[in-house]
C-alpha positions as a Markdown table, in Angstrom:
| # | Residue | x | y | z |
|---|---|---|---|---|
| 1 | Unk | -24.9 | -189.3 | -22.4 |
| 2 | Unk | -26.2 | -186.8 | -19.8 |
| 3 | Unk | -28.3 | -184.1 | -20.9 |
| 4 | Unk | -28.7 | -180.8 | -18.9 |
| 5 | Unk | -31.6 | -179.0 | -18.0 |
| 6 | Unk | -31.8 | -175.5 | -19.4 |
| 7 | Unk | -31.8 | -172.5 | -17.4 |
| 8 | Unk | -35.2 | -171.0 | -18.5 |
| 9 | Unk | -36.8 | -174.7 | -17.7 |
| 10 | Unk | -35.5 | -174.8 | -14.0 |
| 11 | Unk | -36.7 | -170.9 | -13.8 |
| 12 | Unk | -40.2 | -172.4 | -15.2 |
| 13 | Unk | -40.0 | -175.1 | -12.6 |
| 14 | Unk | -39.5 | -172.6 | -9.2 |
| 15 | Unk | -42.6 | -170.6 | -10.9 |
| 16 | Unk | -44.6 | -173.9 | -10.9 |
| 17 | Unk | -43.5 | -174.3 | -7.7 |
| 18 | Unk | -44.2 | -171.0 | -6.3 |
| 19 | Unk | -47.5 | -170.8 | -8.0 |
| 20 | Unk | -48.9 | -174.2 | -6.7 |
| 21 | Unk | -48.5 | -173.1 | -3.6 |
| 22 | Unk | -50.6 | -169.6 | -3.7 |
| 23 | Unk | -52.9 | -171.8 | -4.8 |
| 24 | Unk | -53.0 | -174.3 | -1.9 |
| 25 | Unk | -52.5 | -171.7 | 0.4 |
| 26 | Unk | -55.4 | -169.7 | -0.6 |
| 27 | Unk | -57.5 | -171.5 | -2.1 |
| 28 | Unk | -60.2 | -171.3 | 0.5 |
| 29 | Unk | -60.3 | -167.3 | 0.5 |
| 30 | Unk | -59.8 | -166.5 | -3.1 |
| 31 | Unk | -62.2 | -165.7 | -5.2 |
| 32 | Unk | -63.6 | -168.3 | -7.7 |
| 33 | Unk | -62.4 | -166.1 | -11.1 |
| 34 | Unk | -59.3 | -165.8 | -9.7 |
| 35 | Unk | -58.8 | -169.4 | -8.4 |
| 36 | Unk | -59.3 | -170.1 | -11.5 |
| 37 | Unk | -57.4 | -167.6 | -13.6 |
| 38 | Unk | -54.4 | -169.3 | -11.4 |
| 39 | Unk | -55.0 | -172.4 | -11.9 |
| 40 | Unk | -55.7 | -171.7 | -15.7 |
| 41 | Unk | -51.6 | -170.0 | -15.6 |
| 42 | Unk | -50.7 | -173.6 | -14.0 |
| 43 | Unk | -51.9 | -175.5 | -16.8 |
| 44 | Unk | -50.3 | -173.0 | -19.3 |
| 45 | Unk | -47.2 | -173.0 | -17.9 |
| 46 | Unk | -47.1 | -176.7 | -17.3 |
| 47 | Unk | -47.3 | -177.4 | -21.3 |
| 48 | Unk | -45.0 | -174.8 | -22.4 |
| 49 | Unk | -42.5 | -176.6 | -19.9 |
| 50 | Unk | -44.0 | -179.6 | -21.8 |
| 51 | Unk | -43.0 | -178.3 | -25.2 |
| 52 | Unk | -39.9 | -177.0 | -23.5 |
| 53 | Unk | -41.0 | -173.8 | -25.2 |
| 54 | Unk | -39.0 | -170.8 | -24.5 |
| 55 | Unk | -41.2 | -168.0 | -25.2 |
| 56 | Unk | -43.7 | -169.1 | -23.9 |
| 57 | Unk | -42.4 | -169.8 | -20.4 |
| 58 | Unk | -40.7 | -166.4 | -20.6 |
| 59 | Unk | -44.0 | -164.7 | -21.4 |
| 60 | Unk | -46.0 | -167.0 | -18.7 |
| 61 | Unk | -43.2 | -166.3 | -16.2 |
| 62 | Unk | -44.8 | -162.1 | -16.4 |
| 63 | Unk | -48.0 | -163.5 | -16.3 |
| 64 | Unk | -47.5 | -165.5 | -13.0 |
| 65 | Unk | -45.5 | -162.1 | -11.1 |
| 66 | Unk | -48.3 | -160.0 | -11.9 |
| 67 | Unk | -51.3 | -162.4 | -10.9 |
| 68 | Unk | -49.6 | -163.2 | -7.7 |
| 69 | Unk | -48.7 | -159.4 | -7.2 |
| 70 | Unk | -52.8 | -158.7 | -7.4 |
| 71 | Unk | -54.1 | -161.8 | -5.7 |
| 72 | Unk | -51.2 | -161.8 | -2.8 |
| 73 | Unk | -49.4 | -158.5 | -2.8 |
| 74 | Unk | -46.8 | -158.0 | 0.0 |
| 75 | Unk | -47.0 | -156.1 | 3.0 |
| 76 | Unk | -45.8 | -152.2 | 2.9 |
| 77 | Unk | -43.5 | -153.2 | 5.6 |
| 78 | Unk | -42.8 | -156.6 | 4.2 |
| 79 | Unk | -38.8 | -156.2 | 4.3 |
| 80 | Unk | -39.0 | -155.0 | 7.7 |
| 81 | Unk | -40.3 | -157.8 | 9.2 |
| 82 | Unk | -38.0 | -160.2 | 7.3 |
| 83 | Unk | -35.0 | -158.5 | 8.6 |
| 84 | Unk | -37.0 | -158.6 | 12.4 |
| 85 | Unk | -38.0 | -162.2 | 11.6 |
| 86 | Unk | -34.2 | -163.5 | 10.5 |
| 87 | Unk | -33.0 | -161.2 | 14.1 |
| 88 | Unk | -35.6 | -163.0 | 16.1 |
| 89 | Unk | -34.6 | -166.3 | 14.8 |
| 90 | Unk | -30.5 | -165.9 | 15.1 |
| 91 | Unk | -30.9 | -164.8 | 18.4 |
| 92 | Unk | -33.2 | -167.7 | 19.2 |
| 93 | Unk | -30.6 | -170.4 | 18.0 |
| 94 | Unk | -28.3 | -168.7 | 19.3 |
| 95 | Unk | -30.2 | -168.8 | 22.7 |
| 96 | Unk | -31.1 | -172.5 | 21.8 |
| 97 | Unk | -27.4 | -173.0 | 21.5 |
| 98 | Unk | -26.1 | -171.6 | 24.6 |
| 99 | Unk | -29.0 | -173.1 | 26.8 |
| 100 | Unk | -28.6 | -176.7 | 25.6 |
| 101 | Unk | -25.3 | -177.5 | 23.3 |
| 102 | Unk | -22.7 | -175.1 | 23.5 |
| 103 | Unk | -22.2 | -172.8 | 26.4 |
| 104 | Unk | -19.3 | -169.9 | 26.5 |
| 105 | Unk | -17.7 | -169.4 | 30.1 |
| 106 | Unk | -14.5 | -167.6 | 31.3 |
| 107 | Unk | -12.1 | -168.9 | 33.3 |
| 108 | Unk | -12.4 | -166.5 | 36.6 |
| 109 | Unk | -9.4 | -168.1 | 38.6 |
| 110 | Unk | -6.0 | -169.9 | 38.8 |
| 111 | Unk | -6.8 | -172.7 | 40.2 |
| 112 | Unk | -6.5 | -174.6 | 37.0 |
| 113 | Unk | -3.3 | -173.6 | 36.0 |
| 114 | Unk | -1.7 | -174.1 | 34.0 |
| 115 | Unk | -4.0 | -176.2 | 32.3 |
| 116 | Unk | -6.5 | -173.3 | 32.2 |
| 117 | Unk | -5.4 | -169.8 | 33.0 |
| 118 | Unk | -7.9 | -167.4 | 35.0 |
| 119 | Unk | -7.0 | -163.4 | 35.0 |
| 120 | Unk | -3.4 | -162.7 | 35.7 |
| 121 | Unk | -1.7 | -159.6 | 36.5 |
| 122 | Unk | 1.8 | -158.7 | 35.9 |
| 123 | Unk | 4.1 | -155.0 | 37.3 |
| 124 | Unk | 6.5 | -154.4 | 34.8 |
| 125 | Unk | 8.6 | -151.0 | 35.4 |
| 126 | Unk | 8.6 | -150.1 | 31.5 |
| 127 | Unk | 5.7 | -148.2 | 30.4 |
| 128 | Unk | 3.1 | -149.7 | 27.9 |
| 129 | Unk | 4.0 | -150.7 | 24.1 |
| 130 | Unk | 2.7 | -148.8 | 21.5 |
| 131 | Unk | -0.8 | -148.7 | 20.4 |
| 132 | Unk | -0.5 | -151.3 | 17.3 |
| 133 | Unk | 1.0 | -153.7 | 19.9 |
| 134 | Unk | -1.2 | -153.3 | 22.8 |
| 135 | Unk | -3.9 | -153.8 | 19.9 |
| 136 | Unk | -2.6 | -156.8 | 18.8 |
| 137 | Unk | -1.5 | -158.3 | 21.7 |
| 138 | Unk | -5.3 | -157.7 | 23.0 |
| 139 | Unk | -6.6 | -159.8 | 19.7 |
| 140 | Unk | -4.3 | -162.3 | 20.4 |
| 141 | Unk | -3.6 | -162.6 | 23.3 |
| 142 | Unk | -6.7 | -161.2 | 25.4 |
| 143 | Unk | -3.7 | -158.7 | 27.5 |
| 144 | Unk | -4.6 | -155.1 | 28.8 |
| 145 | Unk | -2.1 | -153.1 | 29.7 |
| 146 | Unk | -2.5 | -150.6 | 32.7 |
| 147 | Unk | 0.0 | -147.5 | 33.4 |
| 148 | Unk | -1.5 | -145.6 | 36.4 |
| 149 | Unk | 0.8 | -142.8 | 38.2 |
| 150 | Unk | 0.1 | -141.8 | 41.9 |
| 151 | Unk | -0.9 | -137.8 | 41.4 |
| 152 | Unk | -0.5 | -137.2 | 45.3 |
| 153 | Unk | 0.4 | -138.8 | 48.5 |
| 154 | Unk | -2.0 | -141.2 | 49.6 |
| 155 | Unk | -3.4 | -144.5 | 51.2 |
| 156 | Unk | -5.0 | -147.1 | 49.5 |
| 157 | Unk | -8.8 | -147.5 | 51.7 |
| 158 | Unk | -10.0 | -150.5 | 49.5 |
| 159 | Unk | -10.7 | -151.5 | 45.7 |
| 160 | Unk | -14.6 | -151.4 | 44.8 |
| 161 | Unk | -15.0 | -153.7 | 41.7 |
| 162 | Unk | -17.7 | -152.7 | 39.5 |
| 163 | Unk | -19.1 | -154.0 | 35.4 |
| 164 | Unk | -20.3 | -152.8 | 32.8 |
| 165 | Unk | -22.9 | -154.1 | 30.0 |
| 166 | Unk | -22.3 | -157.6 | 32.1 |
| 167 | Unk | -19.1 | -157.8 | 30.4 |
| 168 | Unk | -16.4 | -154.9 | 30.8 |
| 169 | Unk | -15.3 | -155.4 | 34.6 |
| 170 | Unk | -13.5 | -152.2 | 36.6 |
| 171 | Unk | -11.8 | -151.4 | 39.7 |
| 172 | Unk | -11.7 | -148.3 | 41.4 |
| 173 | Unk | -8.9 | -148.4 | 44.2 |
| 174 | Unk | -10.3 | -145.9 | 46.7 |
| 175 | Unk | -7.7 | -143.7 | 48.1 |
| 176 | Unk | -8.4 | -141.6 | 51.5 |
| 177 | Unk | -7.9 | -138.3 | 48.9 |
| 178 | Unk | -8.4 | -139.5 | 45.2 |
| 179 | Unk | -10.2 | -142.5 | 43.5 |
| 180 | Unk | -8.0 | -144.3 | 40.3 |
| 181 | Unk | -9.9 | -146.6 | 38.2 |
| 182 | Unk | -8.1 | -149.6 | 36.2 |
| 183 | Unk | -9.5 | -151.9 | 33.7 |
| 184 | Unk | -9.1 | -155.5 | 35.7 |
| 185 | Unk | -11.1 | -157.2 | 38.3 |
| 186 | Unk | -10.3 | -156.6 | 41.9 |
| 187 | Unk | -8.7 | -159.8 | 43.4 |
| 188 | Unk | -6.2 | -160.0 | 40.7 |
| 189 | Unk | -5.2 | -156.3 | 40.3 |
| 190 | Unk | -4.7 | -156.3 | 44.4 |
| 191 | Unk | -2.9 | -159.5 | 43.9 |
| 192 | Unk | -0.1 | -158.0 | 41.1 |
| 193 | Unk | 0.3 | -154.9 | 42.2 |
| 194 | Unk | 0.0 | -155.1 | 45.9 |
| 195 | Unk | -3.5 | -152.7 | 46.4 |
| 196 | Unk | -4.3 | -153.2 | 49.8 |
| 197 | Unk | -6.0 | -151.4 | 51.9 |
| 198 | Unk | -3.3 | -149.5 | 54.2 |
| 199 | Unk | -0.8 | -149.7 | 51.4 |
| 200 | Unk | 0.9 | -146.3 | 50.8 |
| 201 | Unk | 1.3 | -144.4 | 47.3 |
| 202 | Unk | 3.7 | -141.5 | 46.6 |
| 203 | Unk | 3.2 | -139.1 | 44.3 |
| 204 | Unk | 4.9 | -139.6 | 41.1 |
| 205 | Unk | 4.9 | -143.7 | 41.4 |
| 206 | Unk | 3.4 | -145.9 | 39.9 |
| 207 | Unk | 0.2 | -147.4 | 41.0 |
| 208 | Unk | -0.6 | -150.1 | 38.9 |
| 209 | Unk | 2.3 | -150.1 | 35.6 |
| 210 | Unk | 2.0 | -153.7 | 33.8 |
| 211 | Unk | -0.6 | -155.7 | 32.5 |
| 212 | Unk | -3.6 | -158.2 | 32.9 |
| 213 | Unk | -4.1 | -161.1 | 30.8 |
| 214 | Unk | -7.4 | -161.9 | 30.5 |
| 215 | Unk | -8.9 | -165.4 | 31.9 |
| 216 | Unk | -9.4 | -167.9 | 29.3 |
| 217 | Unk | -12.3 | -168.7 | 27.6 |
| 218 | Unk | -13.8 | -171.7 | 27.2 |
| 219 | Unk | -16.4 | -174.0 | 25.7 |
| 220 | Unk | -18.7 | -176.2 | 27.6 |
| 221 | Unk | -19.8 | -179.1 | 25.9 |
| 222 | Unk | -23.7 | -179.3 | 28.1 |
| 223 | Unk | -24.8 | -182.5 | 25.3 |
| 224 | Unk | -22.2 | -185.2 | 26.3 |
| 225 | Unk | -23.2 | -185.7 | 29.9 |
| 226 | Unk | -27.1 | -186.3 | 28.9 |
| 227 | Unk | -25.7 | -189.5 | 27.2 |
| 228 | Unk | -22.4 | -191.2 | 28.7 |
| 229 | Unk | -21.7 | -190.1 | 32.4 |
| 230 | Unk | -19.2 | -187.6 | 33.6 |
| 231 | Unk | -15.7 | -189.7 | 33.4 |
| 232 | Unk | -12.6 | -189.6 | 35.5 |
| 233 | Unk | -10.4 | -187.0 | 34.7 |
| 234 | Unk | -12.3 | -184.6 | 32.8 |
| 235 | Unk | -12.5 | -180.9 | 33.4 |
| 236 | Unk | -16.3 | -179.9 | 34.2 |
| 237 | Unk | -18.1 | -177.3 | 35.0 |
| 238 | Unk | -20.7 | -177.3 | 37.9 |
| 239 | Unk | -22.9 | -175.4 | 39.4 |
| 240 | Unk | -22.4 | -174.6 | 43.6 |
| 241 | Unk | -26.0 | -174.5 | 44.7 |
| 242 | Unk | -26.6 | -176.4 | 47.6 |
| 243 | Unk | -22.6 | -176.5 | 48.6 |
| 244 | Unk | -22.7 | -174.3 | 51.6 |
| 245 | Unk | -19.0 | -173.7 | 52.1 |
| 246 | Unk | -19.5 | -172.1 | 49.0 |
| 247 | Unk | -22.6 | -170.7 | 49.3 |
| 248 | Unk | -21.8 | -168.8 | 52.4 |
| 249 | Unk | -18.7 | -166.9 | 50.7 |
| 250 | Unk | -21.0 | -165.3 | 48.3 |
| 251 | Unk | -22.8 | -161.9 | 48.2 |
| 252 | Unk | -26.0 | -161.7 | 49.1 |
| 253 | Unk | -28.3 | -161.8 | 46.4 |
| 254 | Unk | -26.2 | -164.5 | 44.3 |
| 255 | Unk | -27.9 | -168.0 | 44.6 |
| 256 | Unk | -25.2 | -169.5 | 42.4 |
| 257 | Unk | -22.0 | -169.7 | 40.7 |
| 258 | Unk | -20.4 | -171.8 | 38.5 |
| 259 | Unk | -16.9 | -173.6 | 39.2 |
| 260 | Unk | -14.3 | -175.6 | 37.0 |
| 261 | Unk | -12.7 | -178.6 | 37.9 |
| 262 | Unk | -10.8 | -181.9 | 37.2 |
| 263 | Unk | -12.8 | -185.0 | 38.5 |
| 264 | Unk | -10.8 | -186.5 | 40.3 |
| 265 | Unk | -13.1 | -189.3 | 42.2 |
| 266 | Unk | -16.3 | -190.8 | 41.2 |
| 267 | Unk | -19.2 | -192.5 | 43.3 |
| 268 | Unk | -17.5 | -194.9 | 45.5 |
| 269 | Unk | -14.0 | -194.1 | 44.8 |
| 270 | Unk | -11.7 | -193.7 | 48.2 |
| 271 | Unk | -8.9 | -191.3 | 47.3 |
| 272 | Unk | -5.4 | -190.2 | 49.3 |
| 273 | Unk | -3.2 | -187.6 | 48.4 |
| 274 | Unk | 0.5 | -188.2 | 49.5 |
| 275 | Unk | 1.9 | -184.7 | 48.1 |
| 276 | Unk | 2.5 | -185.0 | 45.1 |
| 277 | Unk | 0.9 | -188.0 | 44.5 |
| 278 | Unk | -3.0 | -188.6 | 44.2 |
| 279 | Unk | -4.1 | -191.9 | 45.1 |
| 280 | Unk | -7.3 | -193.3 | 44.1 |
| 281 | Unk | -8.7 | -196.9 | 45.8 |
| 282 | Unk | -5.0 | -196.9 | 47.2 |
| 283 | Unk | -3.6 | -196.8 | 43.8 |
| 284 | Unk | -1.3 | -194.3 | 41.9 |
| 285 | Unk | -3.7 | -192.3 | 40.0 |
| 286 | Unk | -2.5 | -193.3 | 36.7 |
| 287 | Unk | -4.7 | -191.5 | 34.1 |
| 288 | Unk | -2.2 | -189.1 | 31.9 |
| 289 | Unk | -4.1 | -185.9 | 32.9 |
| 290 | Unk | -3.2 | -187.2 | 36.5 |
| 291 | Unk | 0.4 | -188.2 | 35.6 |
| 292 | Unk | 1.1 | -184.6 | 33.8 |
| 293 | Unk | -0.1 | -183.0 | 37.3 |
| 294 | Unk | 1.7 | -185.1 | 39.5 |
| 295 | Unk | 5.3 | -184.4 | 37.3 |
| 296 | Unk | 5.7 | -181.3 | 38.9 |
| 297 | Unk | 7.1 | -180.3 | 35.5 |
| 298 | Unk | 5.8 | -177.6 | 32.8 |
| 299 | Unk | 4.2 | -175.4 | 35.7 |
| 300 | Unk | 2.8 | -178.1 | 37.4 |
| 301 | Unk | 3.3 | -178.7 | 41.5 |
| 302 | Unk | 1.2 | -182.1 | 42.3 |
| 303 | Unk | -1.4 | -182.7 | 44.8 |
| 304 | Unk | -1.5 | -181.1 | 48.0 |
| 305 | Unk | -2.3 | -181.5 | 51.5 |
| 306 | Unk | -3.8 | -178.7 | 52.7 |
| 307 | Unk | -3.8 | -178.8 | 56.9 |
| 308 | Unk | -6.6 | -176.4 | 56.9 |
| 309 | Unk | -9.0 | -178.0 | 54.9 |
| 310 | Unk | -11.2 | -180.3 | 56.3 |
| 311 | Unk | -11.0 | -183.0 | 53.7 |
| 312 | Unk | -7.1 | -185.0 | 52.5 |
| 313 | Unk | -5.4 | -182.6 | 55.1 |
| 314 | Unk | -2.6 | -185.1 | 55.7 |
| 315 | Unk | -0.6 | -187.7 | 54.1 |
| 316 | Unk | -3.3 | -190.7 | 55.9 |
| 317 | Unk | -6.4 | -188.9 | 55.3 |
| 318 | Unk | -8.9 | -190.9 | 53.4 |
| 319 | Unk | -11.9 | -189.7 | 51.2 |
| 320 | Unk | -14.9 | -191.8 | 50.1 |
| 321 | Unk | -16.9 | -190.4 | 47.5 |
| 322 | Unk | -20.7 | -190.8 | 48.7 |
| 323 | Unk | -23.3 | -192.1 | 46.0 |
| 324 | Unk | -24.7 | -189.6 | 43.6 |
| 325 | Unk | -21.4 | -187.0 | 43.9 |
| 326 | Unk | -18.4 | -186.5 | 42.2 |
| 327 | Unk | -14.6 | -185.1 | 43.5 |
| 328 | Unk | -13.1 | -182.5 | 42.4 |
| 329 | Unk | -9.7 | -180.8 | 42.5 |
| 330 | Unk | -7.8 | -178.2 | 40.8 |
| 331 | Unk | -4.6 | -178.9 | 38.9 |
| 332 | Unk | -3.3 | -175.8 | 40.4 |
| 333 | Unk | -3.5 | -177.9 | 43.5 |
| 334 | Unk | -1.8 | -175.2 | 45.7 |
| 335 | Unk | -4.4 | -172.3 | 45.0 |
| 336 | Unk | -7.9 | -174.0 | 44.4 |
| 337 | Unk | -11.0 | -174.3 | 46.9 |
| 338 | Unk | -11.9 | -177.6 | 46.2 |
| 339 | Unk | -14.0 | -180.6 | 47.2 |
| 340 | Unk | -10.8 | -181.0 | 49.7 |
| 341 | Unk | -12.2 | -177.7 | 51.2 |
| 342 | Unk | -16.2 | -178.2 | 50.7 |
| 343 | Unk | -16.8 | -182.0 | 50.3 |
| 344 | Unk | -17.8 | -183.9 | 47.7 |
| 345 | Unk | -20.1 | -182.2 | 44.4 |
| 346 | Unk | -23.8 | -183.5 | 44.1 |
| 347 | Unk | -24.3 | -185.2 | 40.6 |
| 348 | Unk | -27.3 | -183.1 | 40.0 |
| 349 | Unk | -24.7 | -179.9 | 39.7 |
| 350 | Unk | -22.6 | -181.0 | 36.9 |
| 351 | Unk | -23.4 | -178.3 | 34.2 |
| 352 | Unk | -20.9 | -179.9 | 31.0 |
| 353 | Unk | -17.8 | -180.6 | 30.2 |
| 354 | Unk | -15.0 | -178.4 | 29.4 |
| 355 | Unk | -14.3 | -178.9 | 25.4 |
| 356 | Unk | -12.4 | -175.6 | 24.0 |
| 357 | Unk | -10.3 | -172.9 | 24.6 |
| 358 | Unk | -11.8 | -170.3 | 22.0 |
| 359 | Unk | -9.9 | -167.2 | 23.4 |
| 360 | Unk | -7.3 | -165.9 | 24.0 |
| 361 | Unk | -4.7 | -167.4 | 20.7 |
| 362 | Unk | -2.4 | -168.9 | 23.4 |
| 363 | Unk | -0.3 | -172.0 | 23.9 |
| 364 | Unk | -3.3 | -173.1 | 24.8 |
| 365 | Unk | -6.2 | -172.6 | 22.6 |
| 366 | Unk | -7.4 | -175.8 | 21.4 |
| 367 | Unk | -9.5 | -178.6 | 23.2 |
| 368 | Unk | -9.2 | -179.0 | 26.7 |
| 369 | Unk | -7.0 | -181.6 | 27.9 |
């Protein structure tokens, strides 16, 4: 037969607790009448608990708030600094969590697709949904919709990209007589709706009508990598110090960026691409990640030769993997700067591996395949 404790007992016991510990804590700066006037309420409350006395614990329990209220009162502003305290730590993990587990990072590109989706751009010529949709369909689906109408003749001079709180990015497409800003990035919004410089707008006409899906977002998984090493066929994320095809595209000022890839050749590995087909040691690649790419089904186009790249430009071209680096490619093999373009990735770059699509609620949210 199991008996239960009573409620006024397991009160009596978080006292005891609580009290035991002013004690310890303070013992070597309290004075000796009240040191012992505490430890005196101990003893008390201890035998009531003993004689599982009700009253008494009841009457002890005032006792013990108003010696500890006189012997350790709390600070004026003692809620203040709990709220600052719980703030301080949240962000902290949070920090903690981002710098060494679980990093957040948005797909910037296409050259994934359509395993991963960066920021797409679509004209329509019917004018935006109504306000609950566009609504929703942001929540869901991470789409902005953009209805901008030419207010005079003009010429497009060039788009000047600018952000926001480091998160809301703009465009403003220059004109050589009026200025329009649109809620997208530049490359993409140019890429849609055709905003190049020298392109000409007439008043009345539209000149951006459609939408932008947002890229997706993504977790990186920065733990995995410290323990097993990075594995063929995974989608990473890397950093592109060092890489000076890369390196030399950037603005000035940015040391860094960080890419996302399919490895697609480790240390040692010799690999050939035969459009569509990627050959690795003179084998089919035959992983499924490589199999779905090479289908050229679903949205998929296979492995390309690319006769401007330095690296797999033709059907014969061969690629060893030097120690210590990694090869990547995109799965959107048409449209992605790859290690076909800059050479092979030094290990030392590899930030994690892709693990979820968190955002937008598309076909694709999920982990990362």
């Amino acid at each position: 037969m199991f008996f239960l404790t009573p409620r006024f007992l397991k009160e009596a016991k978080h006292y005891r607790h609580a009290l035991k510990r002013v004690i310890n804590y303070r013992r070597d700066v309290l004075p000796p009448d009240q040191l012992a006037m505490l430890e005196g309420l101990l003893d008390r409350l201890r035998e009531a608990m003993r004689k599982r006395s009700r009253e008494d614990c009841a009457r002890l329990r005032e006792e013990i708030d108003d010696a500890i209220g006189k012997v350790a009162p709390p600070p004026k502003d003692a809620a203040w600094r709990e709220n600052v305290e719980v703030f301080v730590v949240a962000i902290a993990i949070a920090a903690g969590v981002r710098a060494f587990v679980l990093q957040p990072f948005r797909i910037p590109t296409g050259s994934m697709q359509p395993t991963l989706y960066g920021v797409v751009g679509q004209r329509t010529d019917a004018p935006p949904p109504n306000i609950l949709r566009r609504a929703f369909e942001f929540v869901w689906l991470g789409r902005t919709y953009l209805d901008i109408t030419a207010e005079t003749d003009s010429t497009v001079v060039g788009l000047r990209e600018r952000t926001q709180l480091n998160f809301f990015t703009f465009t403003d497409i220059v004109c050589n007589n009026k200025t329009y800003t649109a809620f997208a990035p530049a490359e993409p919004l140019a890429r849609a709706f055709g905003l190049r410089p020298g392109a000409v707008l007439r008043k009345g006409q539209p000149v951006a009508r459609g939408y932008m899906d947002t890229g997706d977002q993504v977790f990186v998984d920065k733990v995995s990598y410290h323990f097993v090493a990075p594995r063929l066929g995974d989608v990473f994320v890397f950093k592109t110090t060092g890489i000076r095809r890369i390196e030399a595209t950037l603005p000035p000022g940015v040391g860094s960026q960080h890419y996302i890839k399919r490895l697609a050749g480790l240390p040692g590995d010799v690999l050939r691409i035969d459009a569509p087909d990627l050959f690795i040691d003179g084998k089919l690649a035959d992983l499924p990640v490589f199999r779905r790419v090479m289908s050229e089904k679903d949205g998929y186009r296979g492995y390309a030769n690319i006769a401007s790249f330095p690296n797999l430009a033709t059907q014969d071209d061969e690629f060893r993997v030097p120690a210590g680096h990694y090869f990547a490619l995109g799965d959107n093999s048409y449209a992605s700067s790859d290690s076909r373009y800059w050479g092979a990735l030094p290990g030392l770059n590899v930030t994690g591996r892709g693990l979820f699509v968190y955002w937008p609620f598309s076909k694709r949210w999920g982990l990362i395949r």
